[in-house]
C-alpha angles and dihedrals in degrees: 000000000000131000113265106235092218133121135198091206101304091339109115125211104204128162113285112246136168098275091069091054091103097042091052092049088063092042087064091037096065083040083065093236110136098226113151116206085266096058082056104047084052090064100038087059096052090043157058114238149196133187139197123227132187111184099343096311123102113242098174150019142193130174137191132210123200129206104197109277090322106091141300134245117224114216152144088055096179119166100174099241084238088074102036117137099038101102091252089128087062085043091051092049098043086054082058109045081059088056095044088047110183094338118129099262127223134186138154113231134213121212093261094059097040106100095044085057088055102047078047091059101249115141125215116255106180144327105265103211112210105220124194157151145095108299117195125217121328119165118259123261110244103216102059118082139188101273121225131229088255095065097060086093089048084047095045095058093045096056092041078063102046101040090036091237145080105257096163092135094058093041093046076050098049085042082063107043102030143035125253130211117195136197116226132201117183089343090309125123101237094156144039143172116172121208127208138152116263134153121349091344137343126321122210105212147146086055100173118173141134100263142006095266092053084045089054093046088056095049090048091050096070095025085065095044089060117041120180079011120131110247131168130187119193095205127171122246087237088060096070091217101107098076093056094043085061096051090054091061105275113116123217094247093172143285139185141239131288119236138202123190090211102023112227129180120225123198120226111267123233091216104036135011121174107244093176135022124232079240138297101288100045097044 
């Protein structure tokens, strides 16, 4: 992609590459997020990117992460609190709204950006809960099981049923950098949580089943494999889960709300319903 000749004053919006990964990284972490360069460069190769740069240091950041033709999700919406109140968060979001084209947008928002999502047009779809903490023993759950690599295709569809778009890049990804546990029913893959280290520990997320137990089954299954381990799980409050995460050790700390540009509501599918997110950024 090109560079964007635009300018907030002398502020510069110009394509995000590799070379802005560290900066990025202390721009979220004065945003208090815990990403570690590997949870950027994640997203950024998952995304299209723009950041912002004011004298040769970089005061914002947006990504975009495309799902095929289905729809994008909208994430790592930075504006360096030295520049606040410039309209570089608008500027940010317009530059993104040129990578997504004429895809179904989603985001989630924090409180801060709130207000400019909804002057945007984006409604609001669900409160996502951010779960965590170390969670001792707990027994094992019979039924999940270690998935093979010949189950990512299985995994992929699943998840393209229960999230409503083809997210095959991020699950072959997550396939690389993380572990998966499925749920089978007559040979057949009816159930998946993937597992991978972010942040200051590991995240479990995407969760995708057919009903909250199954959901829970699949959450146990890698709780009990890491005991005194850090784990987070960024749940929505639909989905019922929050209240028994809690109860296994991992406090509600927080969250956001999850955003569509144009909303849409989905019904619950019979087959396949997302419990967990990969995380906030990705959906």
């Amino acid at each position: 992609m090109k560079d964007i000749p635009m300018q907030t004053n002398e502020i510069e919006l110009t394509a995000f590459g590799p070379e802005y990964l560290e900066a990025a990284i202390r721009l979220s972490r004065q945003a208090g997020w815990p990403h570690r360069l590997e949870d950027w460069q994640m997203a950024f190769a998952l995304s299209e990117g723009i950041v912002a740069v004011e004298d040769g240091r970089v005061v914002g950041t947006v990504l975009v992460t495309p799902y095929k033709r289905d729809c994008a999700t909208i994430n790592m919406v930075i504006v360096d609190e030295a520049v606040r109140g410039r309209g570089l968060g608008r500027k940010l979001m317009d530059a993104a709204f040129r990578i997504a084209g004429d895809r179904p947008l989603r985001l989630v928002a924090t409180a801060e950006g709130l207000p400019l999502y909804d002057k945007l047009g984006f409604g609001e779809s669900d409160a996502v809960l951010q779960h965590q903490g170390v969670v001792g023993e707990i027994a094992a759950p019979a039924e999940p099981e270690a998935a093979s690599t010949a189950d990512v295709e299985a995994i992929a569809k699943l998840d393209r049923l229960a999230f409503g778009a083809d997210r095959g890049a991020l699950i072959a990804y997550l396939a690389k950098v993380g572990e998966f546990a499925v749920l089978r029913r007559d040979g057949r893959v009816t159930g998946f949580a993937a597992l991978r280290a972010f942040g200051r520990g590991e995240v479990i997320g995407p969760v995708v089943a057919a009903d909250l137990d199954n959901a829970k089954a699949l959450v146990a299954h890698f709780i009990a494999a890491r005991p005194g381990r850090f784990l987070r799980v960024d749940t929505t409050a639909g989905t019922g889960l929050s209240v028994w995460l809690a109860e296994q050790g991992l406090a509600h700390v927080g969250g956001g709300i999850a955003m569509m540009k144009p909303p849409i509501r989905r019904a619950a599918d019979p087959i396949a319903n997302t419990f967990a997110l990969a995380n906030q950024a990705l959906g």
